[in-house]
DRENPATOR-708798 format. One record per atom (N, C-alpha, C): x, y, z; residue in one letter. Coordinates in steps of 0.001 Angstrom, whole numbers, plus 500000, padded with zeros to 6 digits. Example, Ala and Ser with C-alpha at 12.3 -4.5 7.8 and 13.67 -1.06 7.14 Angstrom:
513190494310507800A
512300495500507800A
513200496700507800A
512850497750507080S
513670498940507140S
512900500030507870S
end
This chain:
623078518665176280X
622779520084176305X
623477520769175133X
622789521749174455X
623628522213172949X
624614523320173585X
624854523474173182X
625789525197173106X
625378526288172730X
625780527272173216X
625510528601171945X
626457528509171257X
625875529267170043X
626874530042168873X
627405530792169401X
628907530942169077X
629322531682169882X
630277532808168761X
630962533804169269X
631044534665168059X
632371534904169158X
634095535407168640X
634948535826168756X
635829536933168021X
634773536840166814X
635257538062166183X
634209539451165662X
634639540475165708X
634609541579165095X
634625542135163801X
633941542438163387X
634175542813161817X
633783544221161890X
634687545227161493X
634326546335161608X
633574547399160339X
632541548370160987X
631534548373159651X
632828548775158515X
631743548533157555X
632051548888156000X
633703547500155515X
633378546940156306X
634360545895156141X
633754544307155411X
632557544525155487X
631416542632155768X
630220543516154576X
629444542317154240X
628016542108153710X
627656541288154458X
626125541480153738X
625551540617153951X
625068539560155719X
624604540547156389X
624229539581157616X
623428538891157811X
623359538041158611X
622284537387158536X
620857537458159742X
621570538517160515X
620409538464161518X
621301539991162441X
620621540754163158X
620972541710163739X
620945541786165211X
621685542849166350X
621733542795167268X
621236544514167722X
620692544433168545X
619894546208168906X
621180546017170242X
621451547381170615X
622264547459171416X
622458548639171844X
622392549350173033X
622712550866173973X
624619550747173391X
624224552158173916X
625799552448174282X
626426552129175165X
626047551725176013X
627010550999177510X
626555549346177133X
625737548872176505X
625718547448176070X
626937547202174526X
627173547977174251X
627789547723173481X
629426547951173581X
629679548244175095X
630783547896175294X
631002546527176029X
631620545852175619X
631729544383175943X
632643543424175815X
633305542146176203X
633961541524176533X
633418539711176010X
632272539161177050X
632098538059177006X
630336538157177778X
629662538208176858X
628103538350177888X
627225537356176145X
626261536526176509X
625065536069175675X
624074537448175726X
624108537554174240X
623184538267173383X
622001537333172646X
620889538123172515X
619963537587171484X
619642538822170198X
619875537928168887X
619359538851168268X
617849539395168082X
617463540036166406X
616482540448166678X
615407538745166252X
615410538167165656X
615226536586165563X
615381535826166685X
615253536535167870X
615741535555169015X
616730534528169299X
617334534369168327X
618717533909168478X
619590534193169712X
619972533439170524X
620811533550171676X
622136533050170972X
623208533883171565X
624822533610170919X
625796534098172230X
626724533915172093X
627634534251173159X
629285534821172607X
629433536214173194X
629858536872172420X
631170536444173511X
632746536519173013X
633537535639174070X
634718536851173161X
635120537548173806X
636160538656172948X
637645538468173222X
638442538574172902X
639982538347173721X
640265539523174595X
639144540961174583X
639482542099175065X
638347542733175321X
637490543408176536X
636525544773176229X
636841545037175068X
635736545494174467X
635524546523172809X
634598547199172660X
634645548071172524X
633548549415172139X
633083549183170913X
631917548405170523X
631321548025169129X
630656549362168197X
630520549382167666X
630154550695166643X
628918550396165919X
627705550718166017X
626886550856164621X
627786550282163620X
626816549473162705X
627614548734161153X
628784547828161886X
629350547713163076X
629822546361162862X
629200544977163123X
629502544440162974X
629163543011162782X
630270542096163835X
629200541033164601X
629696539804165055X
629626538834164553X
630939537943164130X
630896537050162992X
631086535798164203X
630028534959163934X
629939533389164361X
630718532631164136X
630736531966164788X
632226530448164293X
631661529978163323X
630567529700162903X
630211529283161296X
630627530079160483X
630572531209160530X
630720532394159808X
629478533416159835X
628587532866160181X
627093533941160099X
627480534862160568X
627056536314159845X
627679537708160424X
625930538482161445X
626338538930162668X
625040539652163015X
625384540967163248X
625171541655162564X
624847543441162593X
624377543788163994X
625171545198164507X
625632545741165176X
624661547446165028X
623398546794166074X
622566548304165201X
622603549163166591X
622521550324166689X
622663551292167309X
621292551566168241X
620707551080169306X
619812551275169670X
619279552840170342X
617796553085169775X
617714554404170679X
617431554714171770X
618138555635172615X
618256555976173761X
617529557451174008X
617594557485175962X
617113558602176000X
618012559889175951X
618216560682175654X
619323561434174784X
619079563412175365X
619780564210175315X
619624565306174983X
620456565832173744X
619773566617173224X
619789567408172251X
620679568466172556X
621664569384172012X
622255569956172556X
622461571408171579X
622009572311171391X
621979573263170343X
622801574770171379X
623096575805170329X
623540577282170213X
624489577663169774X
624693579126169537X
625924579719168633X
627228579645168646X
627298578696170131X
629109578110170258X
628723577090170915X
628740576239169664X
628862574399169870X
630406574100170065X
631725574747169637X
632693574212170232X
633150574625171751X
632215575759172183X
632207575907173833X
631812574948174413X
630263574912174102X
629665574044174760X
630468572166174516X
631054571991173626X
631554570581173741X
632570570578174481X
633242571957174718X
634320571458175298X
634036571146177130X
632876572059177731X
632614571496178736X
631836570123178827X
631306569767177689X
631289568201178068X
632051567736177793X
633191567719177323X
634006566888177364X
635235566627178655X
634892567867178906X
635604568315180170X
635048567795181139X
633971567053181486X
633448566916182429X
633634564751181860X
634211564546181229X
634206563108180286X
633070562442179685X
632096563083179288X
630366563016179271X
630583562520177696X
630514561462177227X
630341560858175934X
629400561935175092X
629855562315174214X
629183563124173311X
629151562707171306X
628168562758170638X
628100562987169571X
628055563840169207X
629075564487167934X
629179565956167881X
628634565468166097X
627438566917165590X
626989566394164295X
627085568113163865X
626726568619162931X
627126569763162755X
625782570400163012X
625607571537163993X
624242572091164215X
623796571490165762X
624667570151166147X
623977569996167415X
624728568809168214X
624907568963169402X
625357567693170204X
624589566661170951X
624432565950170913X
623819564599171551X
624831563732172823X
623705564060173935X
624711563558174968X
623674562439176352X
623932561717176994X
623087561279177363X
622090561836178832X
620727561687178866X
620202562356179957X
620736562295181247X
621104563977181424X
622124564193183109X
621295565227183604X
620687565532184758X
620345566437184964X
621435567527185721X
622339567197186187X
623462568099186559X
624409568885185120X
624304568038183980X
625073568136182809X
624159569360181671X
623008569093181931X
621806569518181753X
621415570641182496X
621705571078183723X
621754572563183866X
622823572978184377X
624012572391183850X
625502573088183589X
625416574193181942X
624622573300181038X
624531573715179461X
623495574961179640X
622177574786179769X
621642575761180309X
621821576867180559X
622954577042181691X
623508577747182383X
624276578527181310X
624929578301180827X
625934578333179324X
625401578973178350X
623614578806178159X
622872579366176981X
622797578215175872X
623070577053176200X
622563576062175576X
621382575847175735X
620738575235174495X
619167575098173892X
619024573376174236X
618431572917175294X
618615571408175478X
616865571299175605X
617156569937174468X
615487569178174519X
615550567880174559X
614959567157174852X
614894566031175289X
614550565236173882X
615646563557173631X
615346563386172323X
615179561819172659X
615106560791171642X
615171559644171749X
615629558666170881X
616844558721170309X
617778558531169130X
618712557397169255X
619132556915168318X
620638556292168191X
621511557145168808X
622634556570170193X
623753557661170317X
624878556580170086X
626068557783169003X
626781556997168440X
628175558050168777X
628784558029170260X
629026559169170417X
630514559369170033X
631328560231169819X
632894560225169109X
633672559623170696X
635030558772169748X
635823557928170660X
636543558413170977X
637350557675172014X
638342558605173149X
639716558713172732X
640326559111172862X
641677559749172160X
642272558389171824X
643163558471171875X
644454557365171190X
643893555884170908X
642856555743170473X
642300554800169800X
641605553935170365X
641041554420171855X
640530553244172726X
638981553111172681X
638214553773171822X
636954553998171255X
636415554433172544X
636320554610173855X
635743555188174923X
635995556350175780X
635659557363176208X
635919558165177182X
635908557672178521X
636599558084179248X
636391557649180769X
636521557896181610X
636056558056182948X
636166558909184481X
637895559195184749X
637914560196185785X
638685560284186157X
639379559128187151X
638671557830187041X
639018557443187785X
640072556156187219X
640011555758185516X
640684555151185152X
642938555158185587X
end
């Protein structure tokens, strides 16, 4: 019986060239530990980490050969988040621990319907989108936000 390729390291973007094959991935798939992936070549590999890691757009999983596979940002179903106080409105999502992308002109957060007519409520402009979410990491360097229940 063969093995998978198996990948233990991380290469973080703007660090690597040159890959050789890519991986599509959500935002909750791309936090991870030890699970078999296929790329977009159908390649099956097995990703084996020493730790959970919150992977990023542009990084790369480098193979025990060395083959690097790109780390692409898959699109999700998303809201859009617009009006004249975007640092109001972020701060109740953040307040509420709701992963957010903050871009200038608009926030991207994922479809909630409770979160969704909290903003509303607020005078936020919410439309329904279907994007890469690549959302900002959680304080002291742990790349994730997380419930109150950590």
């Amino acid at each position: 019986m063969d093995t998978l390729p198996h990948s233990r390291t991380v290469r973080a973007h703007g660090t690597w060239q040159d890959a050789h094959d890519l991986v599509t991935l959500t935002y909750e798939d791309r936090f991870l530990r030890r699970k078999v992936l296929a790329t977009a070549r159908e390649v099956r590999f097995l990703v084996d980490l020493a730790h959970t890691t919150s992977l990023n757009h542009g990084d790369a999983l480098e193979l025990a050969d060395g083959r690097l596979i790109e780390v692409i940002a898959a699109e999700e179903a998303l809201l859009e988040v617009t009006g004249p106080d975007l640092p109001r409105l972020a701060w109740h999502i953040g307040n509420r621990h709701t992963p957010c992308q903050i871009e200038p002109g608009r926030l991207l957060i994922q479809r909630d319907h409770v979160i969704r007519d909290m903003l509303e409520r607020l005078g936020a402009g919410v439309r329904e989108v279907c994007e890469p979410f690549c959302p900002e990491g959680g304080a002291y360097g742990h790349g994730r936000t997380h419930g109150h229940s950590h």
